[in-house]
PDB file of N, CA, C, O and CB in Angstrom:
ATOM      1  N   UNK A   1      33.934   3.366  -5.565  1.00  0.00           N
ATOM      2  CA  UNK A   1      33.182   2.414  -6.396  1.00  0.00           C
ATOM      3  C   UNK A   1      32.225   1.543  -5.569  1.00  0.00           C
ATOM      4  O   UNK A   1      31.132   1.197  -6.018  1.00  0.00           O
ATOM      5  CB  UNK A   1      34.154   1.517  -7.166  1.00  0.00           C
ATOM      6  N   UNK A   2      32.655   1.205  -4.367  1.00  0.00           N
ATOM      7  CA  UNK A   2      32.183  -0.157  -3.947  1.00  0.00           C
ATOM      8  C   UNK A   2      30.574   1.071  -3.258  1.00  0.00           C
ATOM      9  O   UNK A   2      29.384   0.761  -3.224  1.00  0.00           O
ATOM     10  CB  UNK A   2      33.632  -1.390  -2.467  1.00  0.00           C
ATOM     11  N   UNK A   3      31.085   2.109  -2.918  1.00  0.00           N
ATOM     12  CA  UNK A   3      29.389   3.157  -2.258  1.00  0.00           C
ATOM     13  C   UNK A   3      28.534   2.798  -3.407  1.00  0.00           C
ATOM     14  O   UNK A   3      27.459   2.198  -3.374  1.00  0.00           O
ATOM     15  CB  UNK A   3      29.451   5.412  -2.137  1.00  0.00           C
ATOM     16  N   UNK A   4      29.325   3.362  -4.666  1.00  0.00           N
ATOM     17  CA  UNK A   4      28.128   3.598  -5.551  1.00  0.00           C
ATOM     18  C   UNK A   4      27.678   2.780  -5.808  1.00  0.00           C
ATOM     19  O   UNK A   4      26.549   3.204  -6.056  1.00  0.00           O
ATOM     20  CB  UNK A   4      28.148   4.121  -6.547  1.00  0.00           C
ATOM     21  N   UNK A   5      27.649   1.361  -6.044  1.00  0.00           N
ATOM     22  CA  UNK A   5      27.623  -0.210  -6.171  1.00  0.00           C
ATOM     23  C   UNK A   5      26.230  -0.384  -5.077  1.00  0.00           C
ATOM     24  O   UNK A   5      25.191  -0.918  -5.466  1.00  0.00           O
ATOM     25  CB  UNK A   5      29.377  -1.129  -5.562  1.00  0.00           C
ATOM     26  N   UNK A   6      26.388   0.109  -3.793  1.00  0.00           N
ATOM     27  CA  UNK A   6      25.413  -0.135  -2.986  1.00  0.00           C
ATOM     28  C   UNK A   6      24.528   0.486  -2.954  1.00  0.00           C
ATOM     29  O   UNK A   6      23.596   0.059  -2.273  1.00  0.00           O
ATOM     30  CB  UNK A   6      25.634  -0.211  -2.066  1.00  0.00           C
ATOM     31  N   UNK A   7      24.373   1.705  -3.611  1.00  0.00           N
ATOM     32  CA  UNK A   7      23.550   2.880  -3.353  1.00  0.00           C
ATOM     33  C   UNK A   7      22.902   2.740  -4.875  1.00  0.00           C
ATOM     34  O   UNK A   7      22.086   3.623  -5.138  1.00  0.00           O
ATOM     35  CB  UNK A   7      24.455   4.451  -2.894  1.00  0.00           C
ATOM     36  N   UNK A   8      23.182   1.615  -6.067  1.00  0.00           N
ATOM     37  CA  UNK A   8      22.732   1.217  -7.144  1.00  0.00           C
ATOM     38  C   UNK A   8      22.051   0.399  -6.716  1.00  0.00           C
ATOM     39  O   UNK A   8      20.907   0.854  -6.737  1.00  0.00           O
ATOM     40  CB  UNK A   8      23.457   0.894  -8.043  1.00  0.00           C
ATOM     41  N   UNK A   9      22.057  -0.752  -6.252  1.00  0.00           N
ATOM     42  CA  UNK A   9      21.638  -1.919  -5.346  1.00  0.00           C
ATOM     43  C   UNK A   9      20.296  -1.608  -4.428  1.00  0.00           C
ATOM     44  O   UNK A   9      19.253  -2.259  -4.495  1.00  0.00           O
ATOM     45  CB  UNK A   9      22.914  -2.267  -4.339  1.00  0.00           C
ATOM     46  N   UNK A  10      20.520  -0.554  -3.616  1.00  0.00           N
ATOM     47  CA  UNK A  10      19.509  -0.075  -2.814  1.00  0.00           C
ATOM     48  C   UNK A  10      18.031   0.865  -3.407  1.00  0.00           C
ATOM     49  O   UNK A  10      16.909   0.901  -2.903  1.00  0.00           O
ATOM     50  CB  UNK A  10      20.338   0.730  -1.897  1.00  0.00           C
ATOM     51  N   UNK A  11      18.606   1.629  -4.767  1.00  0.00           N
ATOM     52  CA  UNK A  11      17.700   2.154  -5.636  1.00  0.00           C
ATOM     53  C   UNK A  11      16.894   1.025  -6.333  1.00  0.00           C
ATOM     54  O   UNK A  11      15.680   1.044  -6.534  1.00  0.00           O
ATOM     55  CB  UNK A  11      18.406   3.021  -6.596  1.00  0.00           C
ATOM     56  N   UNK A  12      17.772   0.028  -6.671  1.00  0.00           N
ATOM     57  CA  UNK A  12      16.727  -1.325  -7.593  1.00  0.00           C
ATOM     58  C   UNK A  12      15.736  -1.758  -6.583  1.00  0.00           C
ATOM     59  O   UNK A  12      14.527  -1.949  -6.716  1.00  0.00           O
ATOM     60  CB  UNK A  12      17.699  -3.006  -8.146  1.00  0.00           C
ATOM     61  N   UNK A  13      16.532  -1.879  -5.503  1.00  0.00           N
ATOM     62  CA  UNK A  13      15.264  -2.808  -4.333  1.00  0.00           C
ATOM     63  C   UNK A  13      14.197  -2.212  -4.480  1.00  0.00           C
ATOM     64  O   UNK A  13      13.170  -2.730  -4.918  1.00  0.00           O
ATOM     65  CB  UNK A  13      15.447  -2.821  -2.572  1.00  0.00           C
ATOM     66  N   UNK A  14      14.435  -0.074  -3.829  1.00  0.00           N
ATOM     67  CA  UNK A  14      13.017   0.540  -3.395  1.00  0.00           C
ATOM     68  C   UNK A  14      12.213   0.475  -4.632  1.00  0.00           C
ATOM     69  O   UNK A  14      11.004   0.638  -4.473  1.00  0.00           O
ATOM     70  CB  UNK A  14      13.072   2.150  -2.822  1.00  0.00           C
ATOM     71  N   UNK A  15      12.883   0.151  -6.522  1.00  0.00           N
ATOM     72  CA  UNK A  15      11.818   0.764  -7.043  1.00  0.00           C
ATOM     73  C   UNK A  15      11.276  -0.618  -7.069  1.00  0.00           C
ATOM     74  O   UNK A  15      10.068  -0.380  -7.053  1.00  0.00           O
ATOM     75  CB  UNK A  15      11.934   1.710  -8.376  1.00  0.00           C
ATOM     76  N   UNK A  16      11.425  -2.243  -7.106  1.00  0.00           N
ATOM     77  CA  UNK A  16      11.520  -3.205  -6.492  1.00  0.00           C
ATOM     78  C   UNK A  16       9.707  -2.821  -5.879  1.00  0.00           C
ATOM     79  O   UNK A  16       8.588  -2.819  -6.392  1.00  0.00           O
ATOM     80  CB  UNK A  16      13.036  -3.277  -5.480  1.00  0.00           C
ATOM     81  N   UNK A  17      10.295  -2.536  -4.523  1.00  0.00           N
ATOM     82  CA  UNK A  17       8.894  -2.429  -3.932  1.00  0.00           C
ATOM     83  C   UNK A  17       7.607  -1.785  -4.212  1.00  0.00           C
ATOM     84  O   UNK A  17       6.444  -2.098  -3.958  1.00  0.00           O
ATOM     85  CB  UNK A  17       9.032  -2.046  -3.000  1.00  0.00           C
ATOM     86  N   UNK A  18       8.436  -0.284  -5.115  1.00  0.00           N
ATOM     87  CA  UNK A  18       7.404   0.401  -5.639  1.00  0.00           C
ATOM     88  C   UNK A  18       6.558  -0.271  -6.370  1.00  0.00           C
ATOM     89  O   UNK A  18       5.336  -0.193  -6.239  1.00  0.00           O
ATOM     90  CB  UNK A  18       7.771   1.333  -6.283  1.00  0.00           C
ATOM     91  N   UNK A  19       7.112  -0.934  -7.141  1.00  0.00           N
ATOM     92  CA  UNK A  19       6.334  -1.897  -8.621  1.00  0.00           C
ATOM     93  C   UNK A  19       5.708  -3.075  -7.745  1.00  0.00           C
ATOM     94  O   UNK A  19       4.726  -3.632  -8.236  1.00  0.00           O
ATOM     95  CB  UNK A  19       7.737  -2.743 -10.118  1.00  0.00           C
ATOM     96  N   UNK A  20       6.192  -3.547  -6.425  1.00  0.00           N
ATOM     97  CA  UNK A  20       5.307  -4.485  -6.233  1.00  0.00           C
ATOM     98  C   UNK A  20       3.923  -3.550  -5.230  1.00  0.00           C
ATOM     99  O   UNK A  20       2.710  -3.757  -5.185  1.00  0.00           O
ATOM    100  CB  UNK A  20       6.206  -5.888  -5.426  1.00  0.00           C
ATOM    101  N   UNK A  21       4.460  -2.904  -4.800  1.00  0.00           N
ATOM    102  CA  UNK A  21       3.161  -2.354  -4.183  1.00  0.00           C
ATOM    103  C   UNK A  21       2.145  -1.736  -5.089  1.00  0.00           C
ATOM    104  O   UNK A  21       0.963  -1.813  -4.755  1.00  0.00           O
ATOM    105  CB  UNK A  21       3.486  -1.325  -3.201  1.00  0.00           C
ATOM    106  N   UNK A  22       2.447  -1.182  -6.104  1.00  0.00           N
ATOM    107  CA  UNK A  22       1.664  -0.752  -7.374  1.00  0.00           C
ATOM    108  C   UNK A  22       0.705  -2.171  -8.085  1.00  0.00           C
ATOM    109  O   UNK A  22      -0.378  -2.181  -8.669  1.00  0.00           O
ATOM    110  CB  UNK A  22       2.965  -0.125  -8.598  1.00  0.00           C
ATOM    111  N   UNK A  23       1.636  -3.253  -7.734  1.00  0.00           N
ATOM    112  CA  UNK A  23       0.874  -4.268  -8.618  1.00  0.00           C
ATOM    113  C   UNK A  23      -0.281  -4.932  -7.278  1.00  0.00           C
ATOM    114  O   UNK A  23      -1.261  -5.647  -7.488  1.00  0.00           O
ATOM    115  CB  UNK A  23       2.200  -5.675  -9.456  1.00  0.00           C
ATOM    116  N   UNK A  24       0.181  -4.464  -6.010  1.00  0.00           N
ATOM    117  CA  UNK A  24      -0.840  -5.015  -5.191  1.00  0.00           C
ATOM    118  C   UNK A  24      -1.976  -4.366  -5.182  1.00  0.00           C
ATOM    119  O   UNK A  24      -3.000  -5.039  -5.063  1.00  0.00           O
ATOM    120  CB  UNK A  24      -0.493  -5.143  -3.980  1.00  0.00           C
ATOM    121  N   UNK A  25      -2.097  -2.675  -5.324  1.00  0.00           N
ATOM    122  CA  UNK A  25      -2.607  -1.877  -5.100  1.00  0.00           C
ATOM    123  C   UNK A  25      -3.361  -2.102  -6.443  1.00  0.00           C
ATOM    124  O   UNK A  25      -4.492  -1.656  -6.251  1.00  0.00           O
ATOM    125  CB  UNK A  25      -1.894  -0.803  -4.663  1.00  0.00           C
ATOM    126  N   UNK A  26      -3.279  -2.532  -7.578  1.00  0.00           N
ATOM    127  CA  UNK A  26      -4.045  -2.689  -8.705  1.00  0.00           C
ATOM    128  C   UNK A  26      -4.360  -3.909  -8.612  1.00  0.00           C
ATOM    129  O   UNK A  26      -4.749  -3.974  -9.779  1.00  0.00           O
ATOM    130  CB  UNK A  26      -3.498  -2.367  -9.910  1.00  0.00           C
ATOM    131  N   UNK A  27      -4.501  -4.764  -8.294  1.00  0.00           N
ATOM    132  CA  UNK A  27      -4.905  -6.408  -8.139  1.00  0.00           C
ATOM    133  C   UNK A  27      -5.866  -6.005  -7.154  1.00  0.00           C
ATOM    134  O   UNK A  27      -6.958  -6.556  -7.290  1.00  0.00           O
ATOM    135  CB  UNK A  27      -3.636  -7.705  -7.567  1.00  0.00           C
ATOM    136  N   UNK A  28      -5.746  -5.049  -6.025  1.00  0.00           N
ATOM    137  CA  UNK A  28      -6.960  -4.889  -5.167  1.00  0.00           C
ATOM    138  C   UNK A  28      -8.056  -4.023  -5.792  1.00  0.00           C
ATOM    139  O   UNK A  28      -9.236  -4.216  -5.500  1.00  0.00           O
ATOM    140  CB  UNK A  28      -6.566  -4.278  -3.831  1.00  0.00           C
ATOM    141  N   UNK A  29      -7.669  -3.053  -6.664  1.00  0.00           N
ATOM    142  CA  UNK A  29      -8.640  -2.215  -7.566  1.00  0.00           C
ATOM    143  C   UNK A  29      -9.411  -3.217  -8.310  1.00  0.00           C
ATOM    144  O   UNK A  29     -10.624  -3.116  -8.493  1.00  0.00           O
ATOM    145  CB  UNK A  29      -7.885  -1.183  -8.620  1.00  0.00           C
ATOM    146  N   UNK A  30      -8.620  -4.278  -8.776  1.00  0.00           N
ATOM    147  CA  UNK A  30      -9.398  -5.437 -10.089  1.00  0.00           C
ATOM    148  C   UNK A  30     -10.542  -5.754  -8.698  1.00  0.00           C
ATOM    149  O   UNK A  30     -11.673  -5.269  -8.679  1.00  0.00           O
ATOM    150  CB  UNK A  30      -8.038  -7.429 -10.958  1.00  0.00           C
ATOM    151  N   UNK A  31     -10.054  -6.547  -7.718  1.00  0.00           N
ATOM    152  CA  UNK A  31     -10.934  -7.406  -6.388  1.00  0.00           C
ATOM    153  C   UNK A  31     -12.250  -6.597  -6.255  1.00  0.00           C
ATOM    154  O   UNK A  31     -13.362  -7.116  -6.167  1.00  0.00           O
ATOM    155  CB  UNK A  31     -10.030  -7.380  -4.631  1.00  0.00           C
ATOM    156  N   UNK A  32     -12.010  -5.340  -6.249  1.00  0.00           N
ATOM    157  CA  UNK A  32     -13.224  -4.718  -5.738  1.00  0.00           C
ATOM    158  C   UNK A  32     -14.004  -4.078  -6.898  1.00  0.00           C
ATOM    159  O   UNK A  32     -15.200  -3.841  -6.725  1.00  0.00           O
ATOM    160  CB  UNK A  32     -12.880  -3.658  -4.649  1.00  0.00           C
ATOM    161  N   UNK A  33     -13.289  -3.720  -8.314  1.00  0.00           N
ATOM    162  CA  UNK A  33     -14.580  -3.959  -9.145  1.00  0.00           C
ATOM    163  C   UNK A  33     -15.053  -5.049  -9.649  1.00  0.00           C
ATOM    164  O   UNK A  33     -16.016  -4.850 -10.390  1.00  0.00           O
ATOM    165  CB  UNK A  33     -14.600  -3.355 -10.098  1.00  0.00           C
ATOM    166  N   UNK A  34     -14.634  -6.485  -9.487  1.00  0.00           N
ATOM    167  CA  UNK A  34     -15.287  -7.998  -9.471  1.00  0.00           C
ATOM    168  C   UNK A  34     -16.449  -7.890  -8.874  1.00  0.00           C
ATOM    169  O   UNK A  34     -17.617  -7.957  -9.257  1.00  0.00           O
ATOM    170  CB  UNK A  34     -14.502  -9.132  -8.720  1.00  0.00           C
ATOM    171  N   UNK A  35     -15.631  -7.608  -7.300  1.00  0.00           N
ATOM    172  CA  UNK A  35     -16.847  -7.266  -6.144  1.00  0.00           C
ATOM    173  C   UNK A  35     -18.314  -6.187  -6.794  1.00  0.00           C
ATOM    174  O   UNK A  35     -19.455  -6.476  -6.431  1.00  0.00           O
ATOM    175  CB  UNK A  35     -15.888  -6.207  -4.664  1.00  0.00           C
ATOM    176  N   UNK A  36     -18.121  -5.269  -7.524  1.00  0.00           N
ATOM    177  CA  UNK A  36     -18.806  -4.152  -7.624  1.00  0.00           C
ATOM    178  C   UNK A  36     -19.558  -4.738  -8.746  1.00  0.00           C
ATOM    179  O   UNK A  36     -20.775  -4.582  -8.642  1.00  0.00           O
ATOM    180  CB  UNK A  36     -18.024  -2.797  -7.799  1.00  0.00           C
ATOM    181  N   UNK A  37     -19.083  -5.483  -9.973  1.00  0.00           N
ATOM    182  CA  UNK A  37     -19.773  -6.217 -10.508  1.00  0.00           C
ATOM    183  C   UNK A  37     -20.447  -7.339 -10.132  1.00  0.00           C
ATOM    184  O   UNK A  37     -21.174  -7.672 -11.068  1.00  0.00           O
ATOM    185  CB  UNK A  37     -19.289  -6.388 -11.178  1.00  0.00           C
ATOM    186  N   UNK A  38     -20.547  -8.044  -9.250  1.00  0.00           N
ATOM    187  CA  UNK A  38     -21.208  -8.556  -8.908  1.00  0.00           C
ATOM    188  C   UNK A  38     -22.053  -8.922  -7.780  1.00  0.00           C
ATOM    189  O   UNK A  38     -22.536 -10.039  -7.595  1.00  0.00           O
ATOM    190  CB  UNK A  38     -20.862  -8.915  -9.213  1.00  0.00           C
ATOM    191  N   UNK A  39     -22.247  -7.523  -6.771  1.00  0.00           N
ATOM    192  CA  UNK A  39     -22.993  -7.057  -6.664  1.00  0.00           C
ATOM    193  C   UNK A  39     -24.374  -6.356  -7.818  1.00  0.00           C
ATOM    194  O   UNK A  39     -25.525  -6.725  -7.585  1.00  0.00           O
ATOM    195  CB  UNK A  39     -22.313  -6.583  -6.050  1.00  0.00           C
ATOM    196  N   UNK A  40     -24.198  -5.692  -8.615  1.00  0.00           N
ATOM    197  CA  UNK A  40     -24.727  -5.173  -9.795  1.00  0.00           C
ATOM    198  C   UNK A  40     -24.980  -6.602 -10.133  1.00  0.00           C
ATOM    199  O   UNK A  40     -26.135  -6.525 -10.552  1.00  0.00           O
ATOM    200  CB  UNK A  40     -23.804  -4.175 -10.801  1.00  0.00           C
ATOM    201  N   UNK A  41     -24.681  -7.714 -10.210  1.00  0.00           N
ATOM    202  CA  UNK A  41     -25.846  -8.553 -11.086  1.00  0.00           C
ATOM    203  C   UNK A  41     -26.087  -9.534  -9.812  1.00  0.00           C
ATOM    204  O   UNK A  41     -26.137 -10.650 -10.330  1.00  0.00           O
ATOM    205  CB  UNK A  41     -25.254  -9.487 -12.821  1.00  0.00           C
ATOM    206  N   UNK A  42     -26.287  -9.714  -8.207  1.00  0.00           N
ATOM    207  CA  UNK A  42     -26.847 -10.371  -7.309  1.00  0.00           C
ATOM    208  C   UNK A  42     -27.850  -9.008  -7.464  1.00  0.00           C
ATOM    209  O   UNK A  42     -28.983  -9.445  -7.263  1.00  0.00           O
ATOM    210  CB  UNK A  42     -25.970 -10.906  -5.887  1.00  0.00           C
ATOM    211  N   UNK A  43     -27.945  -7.356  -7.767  1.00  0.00           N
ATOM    212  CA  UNK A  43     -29.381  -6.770  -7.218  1.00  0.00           C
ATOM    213  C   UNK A  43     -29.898  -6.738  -8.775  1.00  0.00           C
ATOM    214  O   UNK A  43     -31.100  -6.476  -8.711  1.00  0.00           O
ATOM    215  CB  UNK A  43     -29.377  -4.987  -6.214  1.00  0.00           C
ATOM    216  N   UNK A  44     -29.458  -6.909 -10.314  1.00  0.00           N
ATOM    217  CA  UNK A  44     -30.250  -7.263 -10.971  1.00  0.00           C
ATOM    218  C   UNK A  44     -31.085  -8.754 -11.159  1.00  0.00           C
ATOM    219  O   UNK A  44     -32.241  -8.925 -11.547  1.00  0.00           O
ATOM    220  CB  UNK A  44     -29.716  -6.890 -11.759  1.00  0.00           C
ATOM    221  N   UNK A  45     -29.992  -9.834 -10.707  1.00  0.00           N
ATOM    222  CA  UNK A  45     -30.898 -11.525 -10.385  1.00  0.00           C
ATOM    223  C   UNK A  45     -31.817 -10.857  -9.601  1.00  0.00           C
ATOM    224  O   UNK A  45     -32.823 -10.690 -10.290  1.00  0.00           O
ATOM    225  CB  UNK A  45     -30.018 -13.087  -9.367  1.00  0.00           C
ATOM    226  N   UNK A  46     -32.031 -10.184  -7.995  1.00  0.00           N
ATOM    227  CA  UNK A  46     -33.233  -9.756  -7.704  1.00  0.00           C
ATOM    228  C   UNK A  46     -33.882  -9.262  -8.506  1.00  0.00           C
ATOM    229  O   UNK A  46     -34.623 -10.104  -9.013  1.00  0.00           O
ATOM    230  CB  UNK A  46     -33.281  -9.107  -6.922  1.00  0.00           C
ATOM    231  N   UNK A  47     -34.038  -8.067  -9.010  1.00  0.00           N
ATOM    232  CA  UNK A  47     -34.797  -7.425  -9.970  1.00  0.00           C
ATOM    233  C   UNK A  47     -35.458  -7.915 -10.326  1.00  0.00           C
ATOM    234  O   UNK A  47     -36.645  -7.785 -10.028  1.00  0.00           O
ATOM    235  CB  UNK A  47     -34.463  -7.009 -10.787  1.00  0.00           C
ATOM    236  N   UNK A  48     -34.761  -9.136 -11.561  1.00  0.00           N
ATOM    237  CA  UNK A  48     -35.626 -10.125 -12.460  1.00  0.00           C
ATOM    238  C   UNK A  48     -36.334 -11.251 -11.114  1.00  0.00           C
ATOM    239  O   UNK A  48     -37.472 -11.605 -11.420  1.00  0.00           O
ATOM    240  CB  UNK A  48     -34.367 -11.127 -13.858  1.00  0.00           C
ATOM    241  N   UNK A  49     -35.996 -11.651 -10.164  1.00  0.00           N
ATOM    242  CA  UNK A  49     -36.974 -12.540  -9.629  1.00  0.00           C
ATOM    243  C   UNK A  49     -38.280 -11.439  -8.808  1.00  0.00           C
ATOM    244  O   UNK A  49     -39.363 -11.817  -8.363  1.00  0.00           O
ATOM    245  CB  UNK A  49     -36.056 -13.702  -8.464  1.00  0.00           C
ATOM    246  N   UNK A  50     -37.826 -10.290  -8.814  1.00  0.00           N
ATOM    247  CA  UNK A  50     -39.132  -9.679  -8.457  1.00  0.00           C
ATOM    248  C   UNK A  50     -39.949  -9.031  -9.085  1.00  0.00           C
ATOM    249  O   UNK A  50     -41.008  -8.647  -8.590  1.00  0.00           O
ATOM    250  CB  UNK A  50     -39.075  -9.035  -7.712  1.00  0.00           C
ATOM    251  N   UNK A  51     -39.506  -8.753 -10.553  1.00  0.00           N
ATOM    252  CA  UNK A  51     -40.209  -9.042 -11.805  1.00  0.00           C
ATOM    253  C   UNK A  51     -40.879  -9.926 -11.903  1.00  0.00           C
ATOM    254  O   UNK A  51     -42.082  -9.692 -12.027  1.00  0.00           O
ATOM    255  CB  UNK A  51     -39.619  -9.178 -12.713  1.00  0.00           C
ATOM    256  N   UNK A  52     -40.407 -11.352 -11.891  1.00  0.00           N
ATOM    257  CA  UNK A  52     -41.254 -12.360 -12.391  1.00  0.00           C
ATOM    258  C   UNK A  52     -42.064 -12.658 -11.090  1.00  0.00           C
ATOM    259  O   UNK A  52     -43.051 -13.358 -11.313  1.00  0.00           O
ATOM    260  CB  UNK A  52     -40.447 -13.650 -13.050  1.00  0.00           C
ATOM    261  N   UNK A  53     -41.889 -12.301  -9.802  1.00  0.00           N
ATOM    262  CA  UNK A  53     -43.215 -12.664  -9.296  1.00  0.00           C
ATOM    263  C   UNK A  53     -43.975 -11.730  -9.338  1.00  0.00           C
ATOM    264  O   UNK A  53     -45.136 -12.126  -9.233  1.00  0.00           O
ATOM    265  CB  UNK A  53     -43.291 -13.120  -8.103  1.00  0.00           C
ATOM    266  N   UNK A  54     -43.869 -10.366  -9.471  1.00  0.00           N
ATOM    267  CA  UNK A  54     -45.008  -9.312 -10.113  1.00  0.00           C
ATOM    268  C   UNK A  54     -45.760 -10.129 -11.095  1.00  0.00           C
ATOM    269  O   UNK A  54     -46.913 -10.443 -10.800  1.00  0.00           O
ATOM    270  CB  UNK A  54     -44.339  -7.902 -10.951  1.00  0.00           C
ATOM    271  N   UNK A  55     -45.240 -10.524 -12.258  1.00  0.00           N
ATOM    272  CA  UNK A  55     -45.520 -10.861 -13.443  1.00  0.00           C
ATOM    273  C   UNK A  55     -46.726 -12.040 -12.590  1.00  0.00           C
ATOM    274  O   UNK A  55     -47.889 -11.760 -12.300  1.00  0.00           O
ATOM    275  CB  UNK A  55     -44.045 -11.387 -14.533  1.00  0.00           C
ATOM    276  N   UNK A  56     -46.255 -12.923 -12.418  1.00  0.00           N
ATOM    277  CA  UNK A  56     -47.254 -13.965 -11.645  1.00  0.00           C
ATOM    278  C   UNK A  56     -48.487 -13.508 -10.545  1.00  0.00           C
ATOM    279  O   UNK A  56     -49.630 -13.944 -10.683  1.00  0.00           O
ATOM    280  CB  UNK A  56     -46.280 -14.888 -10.786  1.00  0.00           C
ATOM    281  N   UNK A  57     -48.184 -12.753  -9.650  1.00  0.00           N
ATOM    282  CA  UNK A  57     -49.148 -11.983  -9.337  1.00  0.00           C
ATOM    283  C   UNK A  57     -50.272 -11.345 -10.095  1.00  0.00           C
ATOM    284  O   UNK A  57     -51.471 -11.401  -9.824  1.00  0.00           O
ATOM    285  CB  UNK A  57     -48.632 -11.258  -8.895  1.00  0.00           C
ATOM    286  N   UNK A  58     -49.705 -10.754 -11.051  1.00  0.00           N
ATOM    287  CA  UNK A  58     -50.599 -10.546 -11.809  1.00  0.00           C
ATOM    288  C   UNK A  58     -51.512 -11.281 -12.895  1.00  0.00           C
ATOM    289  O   UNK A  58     -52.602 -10.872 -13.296  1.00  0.00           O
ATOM    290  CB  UNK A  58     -50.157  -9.868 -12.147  1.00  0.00           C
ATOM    291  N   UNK A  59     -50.907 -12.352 -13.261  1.00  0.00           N
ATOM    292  CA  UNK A  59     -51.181 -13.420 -13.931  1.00  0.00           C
ATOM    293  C   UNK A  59     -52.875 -14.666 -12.648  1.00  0.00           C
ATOM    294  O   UNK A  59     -53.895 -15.324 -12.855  1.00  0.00           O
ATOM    295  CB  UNK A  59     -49.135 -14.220 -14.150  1.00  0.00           C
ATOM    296  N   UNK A  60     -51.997 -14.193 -11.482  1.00  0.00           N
ATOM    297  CA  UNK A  60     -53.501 -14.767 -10.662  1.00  0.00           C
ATOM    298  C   UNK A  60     -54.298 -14.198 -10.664  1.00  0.00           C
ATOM    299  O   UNK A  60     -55.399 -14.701 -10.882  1.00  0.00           O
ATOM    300  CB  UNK A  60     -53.653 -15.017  -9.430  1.00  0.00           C
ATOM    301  N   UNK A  61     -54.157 -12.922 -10.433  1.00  0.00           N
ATOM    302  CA  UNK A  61     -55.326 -11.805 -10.277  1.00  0.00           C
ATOM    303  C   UNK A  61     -56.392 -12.364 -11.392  1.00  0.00           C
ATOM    304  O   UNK A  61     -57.479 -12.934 -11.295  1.00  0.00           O
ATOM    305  CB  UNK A  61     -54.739 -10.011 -10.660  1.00  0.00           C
ATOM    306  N   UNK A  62     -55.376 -11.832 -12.775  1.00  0.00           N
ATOM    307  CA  UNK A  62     -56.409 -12.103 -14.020  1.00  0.00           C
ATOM    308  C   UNK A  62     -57.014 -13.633 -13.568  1.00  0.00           C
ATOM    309  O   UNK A  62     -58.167 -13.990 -13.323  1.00  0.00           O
ATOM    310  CB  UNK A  62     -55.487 -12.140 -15.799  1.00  0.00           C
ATOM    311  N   UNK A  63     -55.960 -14.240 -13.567  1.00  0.00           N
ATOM    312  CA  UNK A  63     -56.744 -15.559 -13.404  1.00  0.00           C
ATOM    313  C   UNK A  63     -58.118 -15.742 -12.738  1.00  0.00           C
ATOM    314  O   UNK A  63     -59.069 -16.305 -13.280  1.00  0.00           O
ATOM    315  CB  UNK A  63     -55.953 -16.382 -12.699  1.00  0.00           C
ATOM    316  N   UNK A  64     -58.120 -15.250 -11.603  1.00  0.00           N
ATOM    317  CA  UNK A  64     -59.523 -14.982 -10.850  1.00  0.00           C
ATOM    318  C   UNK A  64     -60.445 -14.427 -10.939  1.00  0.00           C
ATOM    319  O   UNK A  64     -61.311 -14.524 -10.069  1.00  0.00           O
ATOM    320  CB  UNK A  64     -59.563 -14.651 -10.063  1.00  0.00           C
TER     321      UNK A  64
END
């Protein structure tokens, strides 16, 4: 009784770790598509500010 007791004990721990390493390993998946999203809108904010100085550029030209 008292083996199987420990060898019950020792199965809870590893799956224990499994589930926490699974939840680290997905908390780092969330981190890096945050990251991936926002990248994707620091090179669309560029976009639009190099839009709008096209836009102005062109707006002098005519102007002149």
């Amino acid at each position: 009784m008292p083996t199987m007791k420990i060898n019950n004990i020792k199965k809870i721990i590893n799956t224990i770790k499994i589930i926490n390493s699974i939840k680290t390993i997905s908390s780092i998946k969330t981190i890096s598509s945050i990251k991936i999203i926002n990248t994707i809108k620091t090179i669309n904010t560029i976009k639009t500010i190099n839009f709008i100085k096209t836009i102005n550029s062109i707006k002098i030209i005519n102007h002149i």
